[in-house]
C-alpha positions as CSV (number, residue, x, y, z in Angstrom):
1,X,-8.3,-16.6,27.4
2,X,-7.2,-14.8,30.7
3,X,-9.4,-11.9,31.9
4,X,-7.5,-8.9,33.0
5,X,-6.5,-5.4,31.7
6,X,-6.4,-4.4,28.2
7,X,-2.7,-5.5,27.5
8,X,-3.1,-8.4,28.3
9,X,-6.6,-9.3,26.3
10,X,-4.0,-8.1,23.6
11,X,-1.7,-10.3,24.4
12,X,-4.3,-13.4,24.3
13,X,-5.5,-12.0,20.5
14,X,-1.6,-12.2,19.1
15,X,-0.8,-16.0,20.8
16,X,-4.1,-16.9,18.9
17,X,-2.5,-16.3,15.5
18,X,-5.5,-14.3,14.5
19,X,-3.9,-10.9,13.2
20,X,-1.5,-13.7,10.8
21,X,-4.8,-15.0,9.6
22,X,-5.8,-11.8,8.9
23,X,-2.7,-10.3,7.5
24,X,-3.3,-13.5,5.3
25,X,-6.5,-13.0,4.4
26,X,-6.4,-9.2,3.9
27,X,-2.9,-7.3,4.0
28,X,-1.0,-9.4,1.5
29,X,-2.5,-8.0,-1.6
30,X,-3.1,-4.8,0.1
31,X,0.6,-4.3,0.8
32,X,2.0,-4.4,-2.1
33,X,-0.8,-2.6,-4.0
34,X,0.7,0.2,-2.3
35,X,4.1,-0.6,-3.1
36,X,3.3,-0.9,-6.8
37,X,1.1,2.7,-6.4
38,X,4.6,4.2,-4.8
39,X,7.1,3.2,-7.0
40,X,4.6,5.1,-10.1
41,X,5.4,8.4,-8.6
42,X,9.4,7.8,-9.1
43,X,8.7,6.4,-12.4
44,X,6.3,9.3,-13.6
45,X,8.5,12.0,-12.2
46,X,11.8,10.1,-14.1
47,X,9.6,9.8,-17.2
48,X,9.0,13.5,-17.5
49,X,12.7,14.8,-17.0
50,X,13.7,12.1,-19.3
51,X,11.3,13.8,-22.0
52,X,12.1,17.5,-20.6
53,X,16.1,16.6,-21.4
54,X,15.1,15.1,-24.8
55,X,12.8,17.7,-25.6
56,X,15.1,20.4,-24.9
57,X,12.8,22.4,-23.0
58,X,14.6,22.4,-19.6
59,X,16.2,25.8,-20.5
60,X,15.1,28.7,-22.8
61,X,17.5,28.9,-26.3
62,X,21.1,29.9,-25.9
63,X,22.3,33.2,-27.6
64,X,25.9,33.5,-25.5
65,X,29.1,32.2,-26.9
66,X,29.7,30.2,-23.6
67,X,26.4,29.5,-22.6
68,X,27.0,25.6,-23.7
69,X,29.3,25.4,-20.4
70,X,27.0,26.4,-17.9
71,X,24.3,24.1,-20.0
72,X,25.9,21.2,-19.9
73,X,27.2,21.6,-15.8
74,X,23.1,22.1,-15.6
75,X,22.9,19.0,-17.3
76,X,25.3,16.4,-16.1
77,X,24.4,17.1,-12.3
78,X,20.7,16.5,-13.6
79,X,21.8,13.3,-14.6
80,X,24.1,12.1,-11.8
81,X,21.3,13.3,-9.4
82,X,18.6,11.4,-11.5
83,X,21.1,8.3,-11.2
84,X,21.0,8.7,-7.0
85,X,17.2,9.3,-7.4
86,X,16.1,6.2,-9.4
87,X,18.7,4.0,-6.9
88,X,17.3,5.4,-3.6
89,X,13.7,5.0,-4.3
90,X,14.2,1.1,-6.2
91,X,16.0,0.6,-2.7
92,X,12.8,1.7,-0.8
93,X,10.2,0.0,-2.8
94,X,12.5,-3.3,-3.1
95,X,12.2,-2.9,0.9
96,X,8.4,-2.1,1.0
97,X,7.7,-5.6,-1.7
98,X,10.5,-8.0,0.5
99,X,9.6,-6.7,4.0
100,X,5.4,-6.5,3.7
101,X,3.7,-7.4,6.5
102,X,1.6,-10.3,4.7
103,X,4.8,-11.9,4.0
104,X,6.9,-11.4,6.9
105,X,4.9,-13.0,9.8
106,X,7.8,-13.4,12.2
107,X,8.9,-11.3,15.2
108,X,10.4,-8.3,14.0
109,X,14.4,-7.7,14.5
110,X,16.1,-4.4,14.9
111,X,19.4,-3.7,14.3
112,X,21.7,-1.0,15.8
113,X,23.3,0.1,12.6
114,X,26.3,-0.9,10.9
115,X,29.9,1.8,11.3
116,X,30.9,0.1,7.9
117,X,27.8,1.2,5.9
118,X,27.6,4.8,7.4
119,X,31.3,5.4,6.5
120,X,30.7,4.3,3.1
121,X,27.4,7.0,2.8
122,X,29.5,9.4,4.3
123,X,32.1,9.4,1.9
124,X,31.1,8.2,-1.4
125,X,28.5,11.7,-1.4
126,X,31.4,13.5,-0.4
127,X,33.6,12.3,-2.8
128,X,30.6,13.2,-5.3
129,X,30.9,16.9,-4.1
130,X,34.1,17.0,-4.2
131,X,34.1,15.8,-8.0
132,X,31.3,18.3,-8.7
133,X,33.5,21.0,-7.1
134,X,36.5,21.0,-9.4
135,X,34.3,19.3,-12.5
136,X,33.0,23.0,-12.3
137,X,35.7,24.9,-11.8
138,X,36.7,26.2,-15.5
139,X,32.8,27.1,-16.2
140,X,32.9,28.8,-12.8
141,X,35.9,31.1,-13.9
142,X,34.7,32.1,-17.4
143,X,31.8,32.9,-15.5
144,X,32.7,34.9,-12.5
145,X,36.6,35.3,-12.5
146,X,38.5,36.0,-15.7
147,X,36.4,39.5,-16.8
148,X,37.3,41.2,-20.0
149,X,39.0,44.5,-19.8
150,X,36.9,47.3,-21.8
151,X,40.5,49.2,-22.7
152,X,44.0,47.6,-24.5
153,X,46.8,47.3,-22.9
154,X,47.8,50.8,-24.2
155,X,44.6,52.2,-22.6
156,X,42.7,52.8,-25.7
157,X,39.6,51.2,-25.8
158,X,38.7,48.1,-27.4
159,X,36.8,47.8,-29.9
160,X,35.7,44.3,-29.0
161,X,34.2,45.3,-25.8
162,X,30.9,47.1,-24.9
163,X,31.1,48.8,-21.5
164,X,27.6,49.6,-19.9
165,X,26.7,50.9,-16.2
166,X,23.4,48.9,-14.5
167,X,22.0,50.4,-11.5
168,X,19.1,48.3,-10.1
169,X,16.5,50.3,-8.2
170,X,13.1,49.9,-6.9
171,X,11.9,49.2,-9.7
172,X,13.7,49.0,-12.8
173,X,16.8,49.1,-14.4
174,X,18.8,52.4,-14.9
175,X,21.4,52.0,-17.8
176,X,24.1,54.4,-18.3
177,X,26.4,54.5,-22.2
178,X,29.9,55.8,-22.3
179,X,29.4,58.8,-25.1
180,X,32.3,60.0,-28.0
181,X,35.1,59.5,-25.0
182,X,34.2,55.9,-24.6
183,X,34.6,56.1,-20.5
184,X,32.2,56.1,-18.0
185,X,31.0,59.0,-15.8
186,X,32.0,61.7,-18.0
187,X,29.3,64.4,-18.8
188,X,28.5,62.5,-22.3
189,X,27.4,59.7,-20.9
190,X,24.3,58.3,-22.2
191,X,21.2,57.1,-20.1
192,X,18.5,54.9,-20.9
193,X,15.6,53.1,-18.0
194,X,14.8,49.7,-19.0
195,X,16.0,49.2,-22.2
196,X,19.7,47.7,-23.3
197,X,20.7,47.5,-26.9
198,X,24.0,45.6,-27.4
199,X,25.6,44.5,-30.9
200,X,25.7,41.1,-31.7
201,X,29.1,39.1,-31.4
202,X,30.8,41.3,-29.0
203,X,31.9,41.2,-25.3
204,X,29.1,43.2,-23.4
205,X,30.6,44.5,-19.8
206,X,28.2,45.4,-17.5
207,X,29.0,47.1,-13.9
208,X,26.2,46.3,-11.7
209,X,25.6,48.6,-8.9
210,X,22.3,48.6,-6.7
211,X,21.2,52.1,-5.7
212,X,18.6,50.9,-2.8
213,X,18.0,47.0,-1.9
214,X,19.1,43.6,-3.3
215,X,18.5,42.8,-7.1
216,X,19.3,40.2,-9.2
217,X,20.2,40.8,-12.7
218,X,18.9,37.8,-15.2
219,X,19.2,37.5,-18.7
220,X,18.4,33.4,-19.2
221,X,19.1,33.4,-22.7
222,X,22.6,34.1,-22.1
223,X,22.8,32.2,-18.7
224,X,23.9,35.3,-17.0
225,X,22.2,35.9,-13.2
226,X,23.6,38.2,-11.0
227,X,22.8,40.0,-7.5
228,X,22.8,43.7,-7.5
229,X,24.4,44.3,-3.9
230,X,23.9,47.6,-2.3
231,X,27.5,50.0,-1.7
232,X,29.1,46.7,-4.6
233,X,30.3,47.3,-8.3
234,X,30.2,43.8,-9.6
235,X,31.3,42.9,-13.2
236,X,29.0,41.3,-15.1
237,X,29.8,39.8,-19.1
238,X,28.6,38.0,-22.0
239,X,28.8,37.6,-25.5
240,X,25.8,37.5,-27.3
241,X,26.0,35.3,-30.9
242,X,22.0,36.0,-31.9
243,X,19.7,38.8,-33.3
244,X,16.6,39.1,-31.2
245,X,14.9,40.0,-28.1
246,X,15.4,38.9,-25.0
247,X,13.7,39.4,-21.2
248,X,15.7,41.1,-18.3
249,X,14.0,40.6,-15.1
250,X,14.8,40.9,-11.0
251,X,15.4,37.5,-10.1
252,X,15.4,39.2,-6.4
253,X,12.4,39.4,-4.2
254,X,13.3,43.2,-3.7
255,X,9.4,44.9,-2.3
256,X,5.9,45.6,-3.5
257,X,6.8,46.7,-7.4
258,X,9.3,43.3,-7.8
259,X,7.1,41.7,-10.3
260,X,7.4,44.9,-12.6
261,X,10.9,45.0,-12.5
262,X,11.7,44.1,-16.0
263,X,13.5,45.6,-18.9
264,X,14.5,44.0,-22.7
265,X,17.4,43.4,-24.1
266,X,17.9,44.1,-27.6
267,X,20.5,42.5,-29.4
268,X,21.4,43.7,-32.8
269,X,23.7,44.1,-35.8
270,X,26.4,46.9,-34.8
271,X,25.3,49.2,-37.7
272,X,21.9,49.3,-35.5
273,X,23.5,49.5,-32.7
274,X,25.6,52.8,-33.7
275,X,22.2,54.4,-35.3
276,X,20.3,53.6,-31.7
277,X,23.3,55.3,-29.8
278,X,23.0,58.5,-32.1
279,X,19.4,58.6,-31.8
280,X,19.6,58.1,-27.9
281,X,22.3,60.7,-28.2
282,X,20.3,63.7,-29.8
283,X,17.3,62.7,-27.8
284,X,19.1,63.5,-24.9
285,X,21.0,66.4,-26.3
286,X,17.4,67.8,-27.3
287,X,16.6,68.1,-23.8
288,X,19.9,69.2,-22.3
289,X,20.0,72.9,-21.3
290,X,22.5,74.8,-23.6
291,X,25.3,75.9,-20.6
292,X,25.1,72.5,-19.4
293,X,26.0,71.0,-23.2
294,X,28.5,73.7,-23.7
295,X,30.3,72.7,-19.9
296,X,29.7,68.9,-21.6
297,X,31.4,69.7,-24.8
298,X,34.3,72.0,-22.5
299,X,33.8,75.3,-24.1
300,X,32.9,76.8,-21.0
301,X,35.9,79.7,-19.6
């Protein structure tokens, strides 16, 4: 053994073959311990979305007519990206098992890359985007893009369609009803904080305005989610198909009061629906000052 600085003492130890006797003796086993203990966490974390898809509990119950779209989009990229997931991390602990130190004694070799094999990662997840892109396309216009009409083509209303104002502010949700006229911002317009009661198996159309900061409208039951934008009046619709009760909350970090944000909304039969709208109607009438409910009504000179 030569005497002399620390590299090359270092040196003297690896021509020995000692750290192979050692990787022999020690490493071997240890190595691929740890290759079994990492390829549980892909397995685990596969086994519980496998059971959360079979199980149905990914997603809260859906009440919308086209709710099923935007489910199954949810769906099949959860699958396609479960597919990428359980190749990538086989890939990595194939490598960890094949390339273990205890097992591979030899001088390491490095490589500068291959052109071939970057192209083809380039483009096969851009292709897979790309697919995604127009796969999504028709859910994406129901959606966003092709908004019902609250009047005919003859301007009367339709009977069909439920119009109803929503202005987010800090921090709930203010909810304005067209009255006897059926049009918005007339003086019998009907106001409610909180609360929206819709009747089953119609179109609900919802302008969303935002009278301070960013807010999100939500209703996951009917896969609806929606920022408020401030000085925006974005259309918002659904169709709900079931009785019952469902949460409204700010998906929008929007200040100190966010987490109360929350109103209900209350879907029911449209015999319900009519008697709530009266009731709301002489509520408000009862505390509407006479001159102001006769200018309402237009008997004022």
């Amino acid at each position: 053994m030569r005497a002399g600085t620390t590299v090359d003492l270092a040196d003297d130890f690896v021509a020995s073959g000692a750290p192979n006797e050692f990787l022999a003796r020690g490493l071997i086993p240890v190595g691929k311990f740890w290759s079994l203990v990492f390829l549980t966490v892909p397995i685990f974390g596969v086994g519980v979305f496998v059971y959360g898809a079979a199980a149905n509990i990914w997603l809260p119950p859906d009440v919308s007519e086209s709710g099923h779209n935007i489910d199954h989009l949810f769906m099949f990229i959860l699958w396609l990206t479960g597919a990428v997931f359980i190749a990538t991390e086989g890939a990595l602990f194939w490598f960890l098992w094949k390339y273990n130190a205890g097992s591979n004694r030899g001088p390491v070799k490095y490589t500068h890359g291959s052109h071939s094999l970057e192209i083809v990662w380039t483009i096969l997840p851009a292709v897979t985007l790309l697919f995604i892109a127009i796969y999504q396309m028709n859910a994406w216009a129901d959606a966003k893009m092709r908004n019902p009409s609250a009047f005919l083509p003859d301007g009367r209303p339709d009977p069909n369609v439920v119009e109803i104002e929503v202005l987010a502010r800090q921090f709930e949700w203010r909810l304005r009803y067209p009255g006897k006229d059926h049009k918005l911002g007339t003086p019998d317009d009907l106001f409610t904080v909180n609360d929206i009661h819709v009747p089953v198996g119609k179109t609900v159309l919802v302008e969303l305005k935002s009278g301070d900061v960013l807010h999100s409208f939500f209703l996951p039951n009917l896969r609806v989610k929606q920022d408020a934008v401030p000085g925006m009046r974005i259309p918002v619709w659904f169709k709900p198909m079931q009785i019952g009760w469902y949460d409204l909350p700010c998906a929008e970090l929007c200040g100190w009061g966010h987490y109360k944000m929350k109103g209900r909304l209350t879907v029911e039969s449209e015999e319900d629906y009519q008697a709530w709208l009266e009731q709301l109607s002489k509520e408000q009438n009862a505390t509407t000052p006479p001159a102001a409910e006769a200018k309402a009504e237009g008997k004022t000179e």
